[in-house]
C-alpha positions in Angstrom: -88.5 50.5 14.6 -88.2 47.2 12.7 -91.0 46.7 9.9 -91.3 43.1 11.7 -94.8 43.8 12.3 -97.5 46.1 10.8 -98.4 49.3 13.0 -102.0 47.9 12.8 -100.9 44.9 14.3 -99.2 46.9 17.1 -102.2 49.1 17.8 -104.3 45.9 18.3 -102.1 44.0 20.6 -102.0 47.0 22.8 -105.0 46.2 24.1 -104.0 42.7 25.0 -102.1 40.5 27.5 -100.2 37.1 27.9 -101.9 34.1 29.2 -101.2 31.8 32.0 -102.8 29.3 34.0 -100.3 29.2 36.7 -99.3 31.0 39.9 -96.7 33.2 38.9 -94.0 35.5 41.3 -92.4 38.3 39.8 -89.8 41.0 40.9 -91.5 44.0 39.5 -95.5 45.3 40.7 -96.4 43.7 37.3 -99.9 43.9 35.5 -100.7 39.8 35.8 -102.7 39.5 38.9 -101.8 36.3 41.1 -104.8 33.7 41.9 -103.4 34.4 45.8 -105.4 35.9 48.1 -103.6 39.4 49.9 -102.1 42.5 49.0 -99.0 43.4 46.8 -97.5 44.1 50.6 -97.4 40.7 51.3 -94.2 39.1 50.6 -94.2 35.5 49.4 -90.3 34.6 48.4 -87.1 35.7 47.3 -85.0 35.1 44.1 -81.8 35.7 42.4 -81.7 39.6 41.4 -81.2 40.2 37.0 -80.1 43.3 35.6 -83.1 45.6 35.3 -85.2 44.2 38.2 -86.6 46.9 40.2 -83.7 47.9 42.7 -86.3 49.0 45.6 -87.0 45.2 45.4 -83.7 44.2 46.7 -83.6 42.8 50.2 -80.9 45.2 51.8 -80.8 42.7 55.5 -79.8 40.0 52.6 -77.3 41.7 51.1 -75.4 43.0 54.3 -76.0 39.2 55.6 -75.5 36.8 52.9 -73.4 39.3 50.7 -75.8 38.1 47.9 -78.3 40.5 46.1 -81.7 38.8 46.2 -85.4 40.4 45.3 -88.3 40.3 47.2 -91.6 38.9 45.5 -94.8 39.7 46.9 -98.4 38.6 46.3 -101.3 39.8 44.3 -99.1 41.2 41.4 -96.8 39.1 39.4 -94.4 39.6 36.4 -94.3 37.1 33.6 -91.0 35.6 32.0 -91.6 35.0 28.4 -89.4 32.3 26.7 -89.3 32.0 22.8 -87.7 29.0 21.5 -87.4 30.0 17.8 -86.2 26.8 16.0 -83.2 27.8 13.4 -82.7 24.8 11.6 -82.4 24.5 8.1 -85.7 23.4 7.3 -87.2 26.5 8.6 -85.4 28.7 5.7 -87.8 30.8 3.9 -91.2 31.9 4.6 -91.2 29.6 7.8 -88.7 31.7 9.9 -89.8 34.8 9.1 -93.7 33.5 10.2 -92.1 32.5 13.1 -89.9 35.2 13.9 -93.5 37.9 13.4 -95.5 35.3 16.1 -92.5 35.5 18.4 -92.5 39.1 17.9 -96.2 39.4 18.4 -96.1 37.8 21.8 -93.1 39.4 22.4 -94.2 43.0 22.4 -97.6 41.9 24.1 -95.4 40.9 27.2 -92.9 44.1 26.9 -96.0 46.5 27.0 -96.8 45.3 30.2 -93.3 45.0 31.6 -92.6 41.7 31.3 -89.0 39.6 31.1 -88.6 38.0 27.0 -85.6 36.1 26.3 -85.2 34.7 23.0 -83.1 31.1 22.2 -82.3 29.7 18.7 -80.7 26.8 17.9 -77.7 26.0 19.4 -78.4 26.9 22.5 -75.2 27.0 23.5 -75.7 30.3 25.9 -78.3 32.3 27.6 -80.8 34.3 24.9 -81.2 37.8 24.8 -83.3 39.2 27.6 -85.2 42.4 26.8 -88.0 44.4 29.5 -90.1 46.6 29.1 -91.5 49.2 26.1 -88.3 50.2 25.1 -86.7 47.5 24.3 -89.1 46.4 21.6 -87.0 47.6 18.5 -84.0 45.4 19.8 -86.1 42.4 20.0 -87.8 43.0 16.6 -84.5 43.7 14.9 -82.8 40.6 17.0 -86.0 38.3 15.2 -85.7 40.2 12.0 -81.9 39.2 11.5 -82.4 35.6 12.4 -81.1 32.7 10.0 -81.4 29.3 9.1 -79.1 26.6 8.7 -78.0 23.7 9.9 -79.8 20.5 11.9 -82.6 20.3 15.1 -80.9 19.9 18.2 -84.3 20.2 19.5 -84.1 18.2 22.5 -81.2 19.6 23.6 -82.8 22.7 22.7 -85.6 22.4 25.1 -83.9 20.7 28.1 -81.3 24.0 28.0 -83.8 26.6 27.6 -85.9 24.9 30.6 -82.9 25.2 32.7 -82.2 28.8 32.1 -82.4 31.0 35.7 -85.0 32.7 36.6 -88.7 32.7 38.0 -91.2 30.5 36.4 -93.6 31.8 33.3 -94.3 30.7 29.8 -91.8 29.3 27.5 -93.0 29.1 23.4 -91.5 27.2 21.1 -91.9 28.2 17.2 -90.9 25.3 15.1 -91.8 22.7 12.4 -90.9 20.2 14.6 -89.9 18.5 11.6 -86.6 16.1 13.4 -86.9 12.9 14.6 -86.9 13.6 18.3 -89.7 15.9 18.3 -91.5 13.8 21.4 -88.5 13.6 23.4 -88.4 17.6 23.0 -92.0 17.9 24.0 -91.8 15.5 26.6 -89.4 17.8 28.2 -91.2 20.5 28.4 -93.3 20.4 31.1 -90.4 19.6 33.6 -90.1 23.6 34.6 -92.7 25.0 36.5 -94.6 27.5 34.4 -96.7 27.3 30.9 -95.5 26.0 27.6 -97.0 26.5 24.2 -96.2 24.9 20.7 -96.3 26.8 17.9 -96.2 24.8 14.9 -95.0 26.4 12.0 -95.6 24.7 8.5 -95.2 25.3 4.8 -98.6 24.2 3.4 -95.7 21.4 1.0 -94.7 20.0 4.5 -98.6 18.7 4.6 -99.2 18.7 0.6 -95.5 18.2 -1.5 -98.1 19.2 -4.8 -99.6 22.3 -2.4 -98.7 25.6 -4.9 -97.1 23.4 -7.7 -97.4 20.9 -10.6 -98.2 17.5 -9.4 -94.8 15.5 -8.0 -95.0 12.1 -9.7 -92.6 10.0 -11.7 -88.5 10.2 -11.0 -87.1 12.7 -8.2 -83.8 13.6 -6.4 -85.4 14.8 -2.7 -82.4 16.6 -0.7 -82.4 17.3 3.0 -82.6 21.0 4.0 -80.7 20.6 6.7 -78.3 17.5 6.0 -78.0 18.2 2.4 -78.6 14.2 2.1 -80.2 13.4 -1.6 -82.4 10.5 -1.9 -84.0 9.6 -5.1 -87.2 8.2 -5.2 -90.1 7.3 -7.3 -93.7 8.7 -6.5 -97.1 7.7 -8.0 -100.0 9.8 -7.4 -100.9 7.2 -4.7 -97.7 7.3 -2.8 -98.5 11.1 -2.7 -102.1 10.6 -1.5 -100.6 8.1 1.8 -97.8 10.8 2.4 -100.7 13.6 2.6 -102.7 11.0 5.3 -99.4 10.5 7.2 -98.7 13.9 7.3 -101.7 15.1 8.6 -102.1 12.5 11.4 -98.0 13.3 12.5 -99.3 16.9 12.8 -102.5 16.2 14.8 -100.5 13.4 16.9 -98.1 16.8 17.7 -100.8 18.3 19.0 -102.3 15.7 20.8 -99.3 15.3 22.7 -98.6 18.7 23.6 -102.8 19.1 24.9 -101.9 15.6 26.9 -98.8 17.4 29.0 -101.0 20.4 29.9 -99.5 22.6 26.6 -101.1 25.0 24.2 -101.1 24.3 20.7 -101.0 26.1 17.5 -100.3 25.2 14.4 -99.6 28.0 11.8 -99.5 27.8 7.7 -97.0 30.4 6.3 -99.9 31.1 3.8 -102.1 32.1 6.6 -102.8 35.6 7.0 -101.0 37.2 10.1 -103.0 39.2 12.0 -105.9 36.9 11.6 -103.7 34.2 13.4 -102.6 36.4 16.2 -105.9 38.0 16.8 -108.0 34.8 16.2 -106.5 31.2 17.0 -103.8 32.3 19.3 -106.4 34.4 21.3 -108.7 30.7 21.0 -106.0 28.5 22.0 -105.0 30.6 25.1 -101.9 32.1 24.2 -103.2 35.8 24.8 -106.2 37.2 26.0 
């Protein structure tokens, strides 16, 4: 298996679950119990069948009728479908990926352990992600995460709208990104259009909040270039201009989150300095991401 993730980790998340506030209907006898009333003998609804639903699902008078394969949902028990957005973009080169790609992997093997649907996007989304299920496939995803690479811009409200639209029942879709493009509320605004729960997952170098975080102070003369546009701009900075960008920075990232709590989201925002399995365990656990 992958070294994505420590086998601590893993032994730890065992124990745990995905979150989600909403009603939910699946195709397998899953392990997230419904808020409905009645037995998992009580059908609710059809959908479109996927490879690797449970075949004694499929509605057989459908088939022979319709000539379409279609699975039966039923109450009480429900399936989740996990979506992870991982944002590619150049300005997530470096420790940022790779912090995102071990929370996505995190919540990732929380939902296969319990027989869930993950499907992982990157940017462009220019086709359907990867869709693993169940135990078994959690090598794949980790070494699909652990091979991920940046480059390029944030397409990340087309990135959003296209993942949203991807078939299938509702659940929770994550998104792991700086957020660091100039659309970032059109992106979020999009994303409670689909039934089903959305978190942010906000993935910062501690520079993108501090430019002197980690190194000498970054005053006088300087050539900036664009991680992702490879634009060069050369600017000037006092030790002042560097205290208002630390003030603006802080308020965009707390005006992320306050628009992500305001559309019914999750929210949480991750340094690539802070220590893993305290995150996963701690403030994802707080901010209702798993449980």
């Amino acid at each position: 298996m992958s070294e994505l993730l420590p086998a601590r980790l893993l032994a730890r998340l065992e124990r745990l679950q995905l979150r989600t506030r909403r009603r939910l209907a699946g195709g397998l006898s899953g392990e997230h119990r419904s808020p409905r009333h009645g037995s998992s003998l009580d059908f609710a609804d059809f959908r479109d069948y996927y490879p690797g639903d449970d075949l004694r699902r499929l509605d057989l008078n459908a088939l022979a009728r319709l000539d379409k394969l279609l699975v039966r949902l039923y109450d009480a028990e429900d399936d989740l479908t996990l979506r992870l957005l991982v944002d590619t973009s150049g300005s997530m080169a470096g420790p940022k990926l790779k912090r995102a790609a071990e929370i996505a992997g995190a919540l990732g093997f929380s939902a296969l352990i319990r027989r869930d649907i993950v499907t992982v996007h990157t940017f462009p989304v220019n086709q359907p992600g990867p869709r693993y299920r169940g135990r078994t496939a959690t090598a794949t995803l980790f070494n699909h995460l652990s091979g991920l690479q940046a480059g390029g811009e944030t397409p990340f409200t087309q990135a959003t709208s296209m993942v949203l639209n991807q078939p299938g029942p509702a659940g929770l879709t994550v998104v792991l990104s700086d957020l660091l493009t100039a659309d970032w509320e059109a992106g979020l605004d999009r994303l409670p259009a689909r039934r089903g729960d959305f978190v942010v997952v906000h993935v910062l170098d501690p520079t993108d909040l501090d430019p002197s975080a980690g190194h000498p102070p970054l005053t006088g003369d300087l050539e900036l270039i664009d991680d992702e546009t490879g634009a060069k701009l050369e600017v000037s900075l006092s030790a002042s201009a560097l205290e208002d960008y630390r003030e603006l920075a802080h308020r965009w990232a707390d005006d992320v989150a306050d628009r992500v709590r305001s559309r019914g989201g999750s929210y949480l925002r991750v340094l690539t300095t802070d220590d893993l399995e305290s995150t996963v365990l701690g403030p994802a656990r707080t901010a209702g991401i798993i449980r």
